[in-house]
N, CA, C and O of each residue as an XYZ file, in Angstrom:
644
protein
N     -91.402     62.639    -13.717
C     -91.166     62.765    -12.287
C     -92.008     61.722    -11.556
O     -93.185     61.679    -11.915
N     -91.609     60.827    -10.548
C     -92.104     60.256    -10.162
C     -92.109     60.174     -8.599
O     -91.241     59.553     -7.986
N     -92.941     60.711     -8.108
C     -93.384     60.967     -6.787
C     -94.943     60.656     -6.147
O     -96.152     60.740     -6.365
N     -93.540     60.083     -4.847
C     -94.874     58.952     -3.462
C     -96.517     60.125     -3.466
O     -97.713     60.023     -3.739
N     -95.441     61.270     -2.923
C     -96.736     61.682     -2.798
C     -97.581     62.942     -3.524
O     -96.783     63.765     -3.971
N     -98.961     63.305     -3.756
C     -99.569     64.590     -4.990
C     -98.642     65.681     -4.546
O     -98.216     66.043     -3.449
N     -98.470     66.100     -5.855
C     -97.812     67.380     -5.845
C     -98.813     68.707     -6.122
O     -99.563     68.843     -7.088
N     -98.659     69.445     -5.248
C     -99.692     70.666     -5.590
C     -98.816     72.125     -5.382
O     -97.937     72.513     -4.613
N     -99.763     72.831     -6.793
C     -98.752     74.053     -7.417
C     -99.461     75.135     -6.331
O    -100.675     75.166     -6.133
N     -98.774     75.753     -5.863
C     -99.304     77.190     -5.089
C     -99.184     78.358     -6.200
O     -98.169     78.194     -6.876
N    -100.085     79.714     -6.649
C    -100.193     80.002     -6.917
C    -100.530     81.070     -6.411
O    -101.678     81.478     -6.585
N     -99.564     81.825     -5.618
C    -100.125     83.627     -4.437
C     -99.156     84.483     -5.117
O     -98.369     84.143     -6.000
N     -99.324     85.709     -4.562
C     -98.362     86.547     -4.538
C     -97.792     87.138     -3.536
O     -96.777     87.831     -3.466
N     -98.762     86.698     -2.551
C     -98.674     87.351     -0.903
C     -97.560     86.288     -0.147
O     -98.138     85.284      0.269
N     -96.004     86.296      0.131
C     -95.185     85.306      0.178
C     -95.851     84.598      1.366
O     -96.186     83.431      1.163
N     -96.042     85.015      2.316
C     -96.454     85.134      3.840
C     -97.622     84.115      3.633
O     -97.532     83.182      4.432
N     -98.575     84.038      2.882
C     -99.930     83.004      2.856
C     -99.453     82.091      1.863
O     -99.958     80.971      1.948
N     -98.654     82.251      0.984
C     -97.782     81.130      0.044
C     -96.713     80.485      0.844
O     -96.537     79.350      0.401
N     -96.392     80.591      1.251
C     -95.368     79.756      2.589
C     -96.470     79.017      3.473
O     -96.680     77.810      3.356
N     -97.076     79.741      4.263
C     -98.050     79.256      5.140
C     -98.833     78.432      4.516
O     -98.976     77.382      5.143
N     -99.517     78.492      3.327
C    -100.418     77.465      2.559
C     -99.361     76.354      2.466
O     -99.437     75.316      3.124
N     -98.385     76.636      1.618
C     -97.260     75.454      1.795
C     -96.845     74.274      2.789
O     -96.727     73.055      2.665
N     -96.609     75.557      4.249
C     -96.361     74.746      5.483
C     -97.749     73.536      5.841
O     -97.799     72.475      6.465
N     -98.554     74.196      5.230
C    -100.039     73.003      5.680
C    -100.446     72.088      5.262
O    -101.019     71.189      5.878
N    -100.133     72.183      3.693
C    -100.074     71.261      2.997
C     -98.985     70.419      2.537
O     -98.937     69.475      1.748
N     -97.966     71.132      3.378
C     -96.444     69.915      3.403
C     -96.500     68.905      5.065
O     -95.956     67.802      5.112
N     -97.026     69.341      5.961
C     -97.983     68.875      7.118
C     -98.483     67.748      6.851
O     -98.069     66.688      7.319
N     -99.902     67.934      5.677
C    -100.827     67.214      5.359
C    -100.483     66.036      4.252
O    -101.365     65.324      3.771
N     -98.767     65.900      3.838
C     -98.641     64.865      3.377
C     -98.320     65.084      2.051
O     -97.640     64.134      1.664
N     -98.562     66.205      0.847
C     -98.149     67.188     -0.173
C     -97.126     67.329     -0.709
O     -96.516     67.967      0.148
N     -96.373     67.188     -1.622
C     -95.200     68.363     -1.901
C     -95.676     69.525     -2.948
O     -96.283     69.334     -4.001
N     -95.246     70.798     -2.392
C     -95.798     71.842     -3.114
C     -94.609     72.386     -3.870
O     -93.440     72.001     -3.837
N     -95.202     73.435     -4.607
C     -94.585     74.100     -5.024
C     -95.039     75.472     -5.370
O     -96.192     75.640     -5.765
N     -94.104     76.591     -5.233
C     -94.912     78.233     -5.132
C     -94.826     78.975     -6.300
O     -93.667     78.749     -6.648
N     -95.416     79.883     -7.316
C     -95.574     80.448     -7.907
C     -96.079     81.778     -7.397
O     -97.163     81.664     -6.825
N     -95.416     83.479     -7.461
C     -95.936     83.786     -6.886
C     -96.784     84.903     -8.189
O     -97.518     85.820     -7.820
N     -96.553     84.652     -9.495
C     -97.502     85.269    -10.324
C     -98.136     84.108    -11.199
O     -97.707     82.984    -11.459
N     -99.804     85.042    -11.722
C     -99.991     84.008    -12.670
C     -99.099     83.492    -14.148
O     -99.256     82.462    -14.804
N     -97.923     84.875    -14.408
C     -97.464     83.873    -15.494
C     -96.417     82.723    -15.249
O     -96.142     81.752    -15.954
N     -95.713     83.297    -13.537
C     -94.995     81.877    -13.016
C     -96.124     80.399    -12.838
O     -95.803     79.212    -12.888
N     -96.647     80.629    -12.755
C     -97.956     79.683    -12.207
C     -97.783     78.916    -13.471
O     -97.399     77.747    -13.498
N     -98.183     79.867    -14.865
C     -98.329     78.316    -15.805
C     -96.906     78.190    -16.487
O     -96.994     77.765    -17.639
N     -95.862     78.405    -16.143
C     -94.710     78.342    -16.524
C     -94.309     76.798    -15.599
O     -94.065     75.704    -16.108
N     -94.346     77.204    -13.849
C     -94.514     76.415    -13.332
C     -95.149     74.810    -13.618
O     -94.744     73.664    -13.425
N     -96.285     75.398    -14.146
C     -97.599     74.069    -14.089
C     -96.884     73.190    -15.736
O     -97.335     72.058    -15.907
N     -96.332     73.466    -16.325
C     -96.031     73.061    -17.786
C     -94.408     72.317    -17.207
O     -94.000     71.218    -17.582
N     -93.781     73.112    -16.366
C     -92.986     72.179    -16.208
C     -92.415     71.366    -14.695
O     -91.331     70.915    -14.326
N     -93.725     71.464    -14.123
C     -93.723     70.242    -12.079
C     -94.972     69.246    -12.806
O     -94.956     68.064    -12.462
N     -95.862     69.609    -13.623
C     -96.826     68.433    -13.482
C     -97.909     68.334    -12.482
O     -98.689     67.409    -12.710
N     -98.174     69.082    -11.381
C     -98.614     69.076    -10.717
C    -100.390     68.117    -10.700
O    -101.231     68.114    -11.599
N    -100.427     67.637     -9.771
C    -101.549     67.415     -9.418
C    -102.901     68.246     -9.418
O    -103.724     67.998    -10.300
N    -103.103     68.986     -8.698
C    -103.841     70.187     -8.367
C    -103.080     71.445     -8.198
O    -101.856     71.412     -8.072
N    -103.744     72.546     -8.188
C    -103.364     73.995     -8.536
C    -104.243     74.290     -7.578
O    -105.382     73.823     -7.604
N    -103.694     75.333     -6.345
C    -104.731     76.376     -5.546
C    -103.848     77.867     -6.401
O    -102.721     78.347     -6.516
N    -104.844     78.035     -6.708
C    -104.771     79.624     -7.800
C    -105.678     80.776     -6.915
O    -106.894     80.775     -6.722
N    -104.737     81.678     -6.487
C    -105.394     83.306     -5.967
C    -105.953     83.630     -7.161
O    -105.551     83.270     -8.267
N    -106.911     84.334     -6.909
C    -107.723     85.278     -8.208
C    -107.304     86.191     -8.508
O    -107.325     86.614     -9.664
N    -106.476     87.118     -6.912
C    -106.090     88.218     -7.537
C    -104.605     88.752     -7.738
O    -103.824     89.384     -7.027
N    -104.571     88.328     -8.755
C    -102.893     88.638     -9.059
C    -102.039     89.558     -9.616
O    -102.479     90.021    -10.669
N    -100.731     90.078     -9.197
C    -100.889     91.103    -10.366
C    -100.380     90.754    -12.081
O    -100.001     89.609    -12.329
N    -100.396     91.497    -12.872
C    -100.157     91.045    -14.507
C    -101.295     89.911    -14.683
O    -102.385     90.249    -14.222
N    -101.246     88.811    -15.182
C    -101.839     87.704    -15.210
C    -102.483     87.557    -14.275
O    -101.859     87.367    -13.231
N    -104.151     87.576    -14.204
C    -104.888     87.202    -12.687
C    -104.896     86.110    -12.603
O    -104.136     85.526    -13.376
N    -105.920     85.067    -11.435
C    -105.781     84.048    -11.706
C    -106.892     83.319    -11.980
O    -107.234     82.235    -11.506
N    -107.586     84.208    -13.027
C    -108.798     83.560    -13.690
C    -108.087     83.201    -15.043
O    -108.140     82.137    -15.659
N    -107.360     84.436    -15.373
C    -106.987     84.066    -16.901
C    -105.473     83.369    -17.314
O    -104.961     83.176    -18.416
N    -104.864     83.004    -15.546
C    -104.099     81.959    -15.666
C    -104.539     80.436    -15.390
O    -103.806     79.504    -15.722
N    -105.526     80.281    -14.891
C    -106.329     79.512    -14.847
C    -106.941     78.790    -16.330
O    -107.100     77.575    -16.444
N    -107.220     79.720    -17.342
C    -107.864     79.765    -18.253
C    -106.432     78.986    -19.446
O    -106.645     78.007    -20.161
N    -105.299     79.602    -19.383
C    -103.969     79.402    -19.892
C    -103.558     77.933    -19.533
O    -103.336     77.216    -20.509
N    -103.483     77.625    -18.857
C    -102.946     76.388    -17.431
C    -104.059     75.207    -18.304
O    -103.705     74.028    -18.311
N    -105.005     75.490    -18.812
C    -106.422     74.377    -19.268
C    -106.386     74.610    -20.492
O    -107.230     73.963    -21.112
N    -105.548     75.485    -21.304
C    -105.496     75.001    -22.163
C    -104.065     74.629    -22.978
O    -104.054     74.442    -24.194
N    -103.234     74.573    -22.395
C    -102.150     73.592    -22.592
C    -102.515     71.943    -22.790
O    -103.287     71.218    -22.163
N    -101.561     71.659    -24.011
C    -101.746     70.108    -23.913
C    -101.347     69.296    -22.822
O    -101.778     68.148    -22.715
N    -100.522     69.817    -21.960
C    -100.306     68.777    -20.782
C    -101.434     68.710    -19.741
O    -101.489     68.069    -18.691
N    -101.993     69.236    -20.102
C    -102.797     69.653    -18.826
C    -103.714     68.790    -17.780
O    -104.454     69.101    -16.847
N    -103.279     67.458    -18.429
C    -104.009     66.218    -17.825
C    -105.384     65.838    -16.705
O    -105.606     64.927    -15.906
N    -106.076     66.998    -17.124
C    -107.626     67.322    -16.392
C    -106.624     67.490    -14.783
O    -106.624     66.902    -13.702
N    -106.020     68.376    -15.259
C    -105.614     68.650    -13.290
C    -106.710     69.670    -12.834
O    -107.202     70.588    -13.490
N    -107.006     69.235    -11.388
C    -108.623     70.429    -11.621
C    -107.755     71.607    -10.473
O    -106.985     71.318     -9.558
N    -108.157     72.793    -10.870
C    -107.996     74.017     -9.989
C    -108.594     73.958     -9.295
O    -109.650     73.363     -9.512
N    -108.224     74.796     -7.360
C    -109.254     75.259     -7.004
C    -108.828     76.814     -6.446
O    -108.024     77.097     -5.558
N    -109.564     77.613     -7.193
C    -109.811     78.973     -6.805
C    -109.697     79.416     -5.302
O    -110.178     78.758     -4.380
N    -109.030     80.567     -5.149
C    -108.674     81.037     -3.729
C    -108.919     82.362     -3.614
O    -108.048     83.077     -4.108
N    -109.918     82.952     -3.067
C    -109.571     84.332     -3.141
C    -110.845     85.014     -2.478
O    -111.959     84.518     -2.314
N    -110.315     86.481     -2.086
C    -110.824     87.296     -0.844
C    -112.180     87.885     -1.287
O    -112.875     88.437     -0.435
N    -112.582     87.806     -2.514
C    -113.836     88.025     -3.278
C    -114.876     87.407     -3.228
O    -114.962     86.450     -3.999
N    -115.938     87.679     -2.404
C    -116.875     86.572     -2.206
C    -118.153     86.910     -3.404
O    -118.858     85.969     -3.771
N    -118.322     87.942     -3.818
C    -119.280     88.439     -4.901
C    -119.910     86.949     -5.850
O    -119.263     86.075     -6.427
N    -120.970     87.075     -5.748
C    -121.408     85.578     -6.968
C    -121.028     86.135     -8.117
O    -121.304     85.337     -9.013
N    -120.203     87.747     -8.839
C    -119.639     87.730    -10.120
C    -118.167     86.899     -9.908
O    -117.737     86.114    -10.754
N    -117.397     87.243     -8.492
C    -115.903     86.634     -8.346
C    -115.930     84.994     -8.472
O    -115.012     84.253     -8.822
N    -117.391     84.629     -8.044
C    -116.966     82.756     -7.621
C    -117.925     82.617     -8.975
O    -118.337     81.459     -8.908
N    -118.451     83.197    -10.104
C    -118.816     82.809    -11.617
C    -117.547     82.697    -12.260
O    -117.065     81.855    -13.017
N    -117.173     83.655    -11.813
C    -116.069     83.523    -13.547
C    -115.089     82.942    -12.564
O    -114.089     82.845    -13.275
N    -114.819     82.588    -11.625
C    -113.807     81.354    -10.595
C    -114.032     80.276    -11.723
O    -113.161     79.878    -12.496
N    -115.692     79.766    -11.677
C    -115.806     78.422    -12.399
C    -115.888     78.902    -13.906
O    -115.204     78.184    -14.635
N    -116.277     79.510    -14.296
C    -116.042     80.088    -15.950
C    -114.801     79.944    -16.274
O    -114.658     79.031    -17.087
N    -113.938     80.411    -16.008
C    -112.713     80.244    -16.158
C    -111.881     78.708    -15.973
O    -110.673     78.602    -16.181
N    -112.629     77.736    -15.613
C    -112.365     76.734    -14.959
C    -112.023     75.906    -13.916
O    -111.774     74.704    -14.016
N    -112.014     76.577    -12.899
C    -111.780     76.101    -11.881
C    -112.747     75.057    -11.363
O    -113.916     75.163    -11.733
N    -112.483     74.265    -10.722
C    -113.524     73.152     -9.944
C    -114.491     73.530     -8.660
O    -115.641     73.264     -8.313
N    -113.153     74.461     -8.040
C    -113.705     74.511     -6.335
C    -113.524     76.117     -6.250
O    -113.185     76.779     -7.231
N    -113.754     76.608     -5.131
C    -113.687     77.834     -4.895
C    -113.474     78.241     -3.228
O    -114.307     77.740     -2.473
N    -112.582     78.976     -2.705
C    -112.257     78.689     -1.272
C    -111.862     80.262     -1.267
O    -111.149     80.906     -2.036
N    -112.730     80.707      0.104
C    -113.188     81.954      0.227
C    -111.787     82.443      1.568
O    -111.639     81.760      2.582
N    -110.970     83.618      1.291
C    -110.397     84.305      1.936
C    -110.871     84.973      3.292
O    -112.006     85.439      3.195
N    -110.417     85.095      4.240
C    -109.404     84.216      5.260
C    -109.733     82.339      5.186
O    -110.599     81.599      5.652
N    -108.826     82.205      4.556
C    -108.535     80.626      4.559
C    -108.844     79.762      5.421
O    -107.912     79.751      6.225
N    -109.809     78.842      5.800
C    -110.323     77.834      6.818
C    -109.083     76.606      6.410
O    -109.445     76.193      5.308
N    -107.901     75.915      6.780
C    -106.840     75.506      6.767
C    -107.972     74.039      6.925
O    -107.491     73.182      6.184
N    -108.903     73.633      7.421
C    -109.050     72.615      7.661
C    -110.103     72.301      6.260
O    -110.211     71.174      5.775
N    -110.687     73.273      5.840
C    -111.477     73.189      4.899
C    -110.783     72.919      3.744
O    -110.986     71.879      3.117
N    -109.945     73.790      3.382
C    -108.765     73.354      2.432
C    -108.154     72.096      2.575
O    -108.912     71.198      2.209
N    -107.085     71.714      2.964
C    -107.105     70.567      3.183
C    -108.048     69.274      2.940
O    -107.998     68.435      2.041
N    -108.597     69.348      3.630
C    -109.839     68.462      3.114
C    -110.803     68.718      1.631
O    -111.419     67.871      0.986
N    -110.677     70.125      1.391
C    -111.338     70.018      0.089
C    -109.720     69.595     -1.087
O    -109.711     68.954     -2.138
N    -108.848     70.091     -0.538
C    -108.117     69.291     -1.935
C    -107.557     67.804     -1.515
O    -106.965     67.186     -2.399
N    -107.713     67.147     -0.139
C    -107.823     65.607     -0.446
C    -109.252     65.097     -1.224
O    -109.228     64.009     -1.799
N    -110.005     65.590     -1.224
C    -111.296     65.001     -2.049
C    -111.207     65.647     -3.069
O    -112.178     65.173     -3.658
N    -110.742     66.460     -3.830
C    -110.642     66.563     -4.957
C    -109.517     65.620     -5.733
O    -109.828     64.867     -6.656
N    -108.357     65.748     -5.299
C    -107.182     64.762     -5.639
C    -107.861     63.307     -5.958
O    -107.853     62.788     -7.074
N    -108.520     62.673     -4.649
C    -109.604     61.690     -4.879
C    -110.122     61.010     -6.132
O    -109.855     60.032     -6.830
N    -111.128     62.164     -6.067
C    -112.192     62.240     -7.520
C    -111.421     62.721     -8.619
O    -111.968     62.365     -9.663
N    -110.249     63.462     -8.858
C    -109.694     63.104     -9.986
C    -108.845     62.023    -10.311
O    -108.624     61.677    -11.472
N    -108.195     61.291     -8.952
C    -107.317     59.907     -9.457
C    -108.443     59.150     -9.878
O    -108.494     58.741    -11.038
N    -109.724     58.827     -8.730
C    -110.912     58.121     -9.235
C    -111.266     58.352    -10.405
O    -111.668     57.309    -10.922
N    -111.332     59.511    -11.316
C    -111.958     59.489    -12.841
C    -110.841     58.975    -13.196
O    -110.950     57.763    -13.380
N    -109.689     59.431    -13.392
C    -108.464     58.824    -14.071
C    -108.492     57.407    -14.393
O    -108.237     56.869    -15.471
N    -108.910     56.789    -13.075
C    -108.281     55.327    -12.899
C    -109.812     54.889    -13.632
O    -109.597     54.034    -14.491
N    -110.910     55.151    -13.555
C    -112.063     54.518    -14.253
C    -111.830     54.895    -16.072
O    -112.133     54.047    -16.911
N    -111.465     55.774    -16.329
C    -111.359     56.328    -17.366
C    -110.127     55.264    -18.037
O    -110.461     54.927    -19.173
N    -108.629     54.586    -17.555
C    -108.559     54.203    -18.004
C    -108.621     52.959    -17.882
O    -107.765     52.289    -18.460
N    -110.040     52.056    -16.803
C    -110.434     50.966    -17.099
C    -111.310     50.515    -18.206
O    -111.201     49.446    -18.807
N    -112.393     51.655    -18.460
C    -113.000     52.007    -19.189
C    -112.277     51.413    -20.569
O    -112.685     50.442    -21.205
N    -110.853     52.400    -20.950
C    -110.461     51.908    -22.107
C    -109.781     50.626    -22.338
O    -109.424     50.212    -23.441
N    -109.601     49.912    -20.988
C    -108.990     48.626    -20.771
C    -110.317     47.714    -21.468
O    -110.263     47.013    -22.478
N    -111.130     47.889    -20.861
C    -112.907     47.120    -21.177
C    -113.008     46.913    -22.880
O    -113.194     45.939    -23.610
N    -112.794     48.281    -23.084
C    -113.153     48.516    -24.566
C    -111.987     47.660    -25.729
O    -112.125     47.259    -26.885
N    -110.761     47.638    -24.688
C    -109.357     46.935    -25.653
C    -109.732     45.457    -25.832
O    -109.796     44.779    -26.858
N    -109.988     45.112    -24.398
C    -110.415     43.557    -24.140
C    -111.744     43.327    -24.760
O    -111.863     42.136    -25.051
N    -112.862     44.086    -25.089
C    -114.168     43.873    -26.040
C    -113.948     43.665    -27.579
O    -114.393     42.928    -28.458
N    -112.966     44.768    -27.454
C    -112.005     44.498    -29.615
C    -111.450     43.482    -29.398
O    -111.022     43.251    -30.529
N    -111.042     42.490    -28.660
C    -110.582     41.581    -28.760
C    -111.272     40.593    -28.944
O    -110.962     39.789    -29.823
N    -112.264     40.433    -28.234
C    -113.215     39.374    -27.979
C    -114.344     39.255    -29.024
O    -115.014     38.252    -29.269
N    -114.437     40.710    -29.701
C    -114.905     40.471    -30.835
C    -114.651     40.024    -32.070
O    -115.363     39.320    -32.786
N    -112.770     40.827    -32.433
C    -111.912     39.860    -33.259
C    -112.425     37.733    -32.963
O    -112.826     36.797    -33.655
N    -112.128     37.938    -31.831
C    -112.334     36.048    -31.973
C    -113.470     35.288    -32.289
O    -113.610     34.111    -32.620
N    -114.673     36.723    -32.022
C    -115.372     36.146    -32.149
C    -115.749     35.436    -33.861
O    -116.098     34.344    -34.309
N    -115.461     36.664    -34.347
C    -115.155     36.959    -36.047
C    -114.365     36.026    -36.892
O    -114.484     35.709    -38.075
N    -113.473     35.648    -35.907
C    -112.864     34.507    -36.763
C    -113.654     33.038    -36.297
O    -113.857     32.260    -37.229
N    -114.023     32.690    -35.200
C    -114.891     31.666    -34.914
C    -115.906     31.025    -35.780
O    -116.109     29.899    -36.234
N    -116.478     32.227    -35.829
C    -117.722     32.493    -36.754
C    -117.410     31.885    -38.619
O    -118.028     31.280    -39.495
N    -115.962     32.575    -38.399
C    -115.695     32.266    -40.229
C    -115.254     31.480    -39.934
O    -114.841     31.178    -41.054
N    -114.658     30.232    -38.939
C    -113.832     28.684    -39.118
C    -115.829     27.770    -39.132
O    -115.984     26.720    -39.755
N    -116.897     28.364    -38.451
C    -117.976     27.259    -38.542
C    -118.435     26.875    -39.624
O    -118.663     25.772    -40.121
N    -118.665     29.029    -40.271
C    -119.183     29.254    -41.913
C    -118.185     27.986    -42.644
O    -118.708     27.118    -43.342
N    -117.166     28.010    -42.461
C    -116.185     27.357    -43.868
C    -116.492     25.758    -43.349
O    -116.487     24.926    -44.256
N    -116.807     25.168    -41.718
C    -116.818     23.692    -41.815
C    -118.145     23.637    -42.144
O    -118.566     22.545    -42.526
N    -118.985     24.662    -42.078
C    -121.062     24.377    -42.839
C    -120.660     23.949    -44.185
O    -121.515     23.662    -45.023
């Protein structure tokens, strides 16, 4: 799939704040897409690709710690980072938020501006690792190279000594 702009998976059950999260982040430039359980969520996430995931915690069947947990460990899963959503402010709810994997954590009633802005800087810092990550292996292709020549250089001087 190839699309202008990040795609981000919604993950509620509450239709009413899954629409509305939608409407804000289709606003903000987004295309989303809704899941409204965690096992739609990684059914979803295995086959949109998504960019980022805002995952409710509390879901019914599948929560969304341990769809969270499912979603990361799929092979596609291309370090897409979660960020946790949910009405639980307890330091046990926002531990196992990041235990489970999530990156970020965004506390119920929803600050629309906070969001937003926390998943343009996350999107960010994961294209930014992406894109260093694979200069990184660009560096390392072009260093095997340069060492190959060097290797043969070396054996055309040895053979004219």
């Amino acid at each position: 799939m190839n699309r202008s702009q990040p795609h981000i998976l919604i993950v509620e059950d509450d239709s009413d704040t899954a629409i509305l999260t939608a409407k804000k982040l289709n606003s903000a430039g987004y295309e989303t897409t809704i899941a409204a359980s965690g096992e739609e969520g990684v059914e979803k996430f295995a086959a949109n690709a998504p960019d980022l995931v805002l995952m409710d915690a509390n879901l019914p069947g599948t929560n969304g710690y341990e769809a969270t947990e499912r979603i990361l460990a799929l092979p596609q899963k291309r370090h897409v980072p979660v960020i946790m959503v949910t009405g639980m402010d307890s330091e046990d709810a926002v531990e196992q938020a990041f235990h489970s994997g999530a990156v970020e954590v965004i506390l119920k009633p929803v600050n629309w501006a906070i969001l937003t802005n926390r998943v343009a800087m996350t999107i960010k810092y994961y294209n930014l690792q992406r894109d260093l990550a694979f200069a990184h292996g660009e560096l390392k292709r072009q260093m095997g190279e340069k060492e190959a020549e060097l290797v043969l250089a070396n054996a055309l001087l040895e053979e004219q000594a």
